[in-house]
C-alpha positions, 0 to 999 in steps of 0.5 A: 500500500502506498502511504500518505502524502504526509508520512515522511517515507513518502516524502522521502520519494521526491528525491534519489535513486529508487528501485520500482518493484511489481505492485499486485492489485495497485494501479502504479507500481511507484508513484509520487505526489509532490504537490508544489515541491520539486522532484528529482528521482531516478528510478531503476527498473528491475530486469526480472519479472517478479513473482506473480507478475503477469507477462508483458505487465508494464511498469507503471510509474506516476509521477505528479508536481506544480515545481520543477520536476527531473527524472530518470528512468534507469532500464538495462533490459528492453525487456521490461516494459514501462509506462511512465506518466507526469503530470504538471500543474504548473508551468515549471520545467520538466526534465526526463531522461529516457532509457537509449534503447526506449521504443514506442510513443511519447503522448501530449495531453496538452501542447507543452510551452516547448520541447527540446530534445538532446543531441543524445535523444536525437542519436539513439531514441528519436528514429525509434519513437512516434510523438502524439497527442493523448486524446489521439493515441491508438498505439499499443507500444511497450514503451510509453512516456505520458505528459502534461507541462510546461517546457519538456526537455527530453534527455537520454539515460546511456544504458551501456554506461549506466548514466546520462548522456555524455552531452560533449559526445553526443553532440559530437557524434550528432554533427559527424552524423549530419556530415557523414549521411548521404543526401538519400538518408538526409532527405529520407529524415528531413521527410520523418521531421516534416511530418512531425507537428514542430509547433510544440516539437523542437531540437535543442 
């Protein structure tokens, strides 16, 4: 059973690194209510199907502020789906990192202030997510990342080295990309970009 927003081990879940673990019968298996406070979490995905856990169960992670909020979800395996929800009621910024080896959709309940995407996003996760809007997904994917703020930067969590991106690398390897592709492939993703709604998508 989840706790209290005012008992203090709940509390304690605005901040750190903690372990998500399989909730039978509860409609999330971690969740946070922080209110106004700002949440900085990083939370870690087991890579074993626990004890009674239905197969191709996905991971629910909810996760709720007004404040800033910045979290990580720390997967090794693809093998272990997840849904992971934010909700911001405020216009603070929100920051997450995602999993390199993410797959799926990223939905919009509302159209953010701004999106950025990193240069480690745009290498490893971009070519392999579909953005939409809420009301308008139909996809059933094995990842997804549901959201609802502000300004959304959208960051990548390096599952080889087990940390977020190195930002200097990336950026790097992002430029050698852009130098080294063929003009077929250039244009091929030029097409994907364009069919994208760049109103409330944009590269950092």
């Amino acid at each position: 059973m989840f706790r209290s927003v005012s008992s203090p081990s709940y509390q304690s879940l605005r901040t750190g690194t903690h372990k998500v673990h399989y909730q039978p019968r509860q409609q999330w298996d971690f969740i946070t209510d922080a209110n106004e406070h700002p949440v900085d979490l990083s939370l870690v995905l087991p890579h074993y199907r626990a004890l009674n856990q239905p197969t191709g169960h996905r991971m629910g992670i909810y996760v709720h502020s007004s404040g800033e909020i910045k979290s990580t979800i720390c997967r090794q395996s693809s093998r272990t789906p997840f849904f992971f929800s934010v909700c911001s009621s405020g216009t603070a910024p929100v920051t997450l990192y995602l999993p390199s080896n993410f797959s799926g959709r990223i939905c919009f309940s509302s159209s953010p202030l701004k999106v950025t995407l990193s240069a480690g996003f745009t290498n490893h996760i971009f070519p392999r997510v579909r953005f939409a809007r809420l009301s308008n997904s139909q996809y059933e994917d094995p990842d997804e990342c549901d959201e609802d703020a502000g300004h959304v930067a959208l960051r990548m969590w390096d599952v080889v080295e087990g940390a977020p991106e190195c930002v200097a690398r990336e950026r790097w390897r992002k430029m050698c990309r852009r130098t080294t592709s063929s003009s077929k492939n250039l244009r091929a993703e030029q097409r994907t970009l364009q069919a994208i709604d760049w109103d409330f998508l944009l590269d950092d």
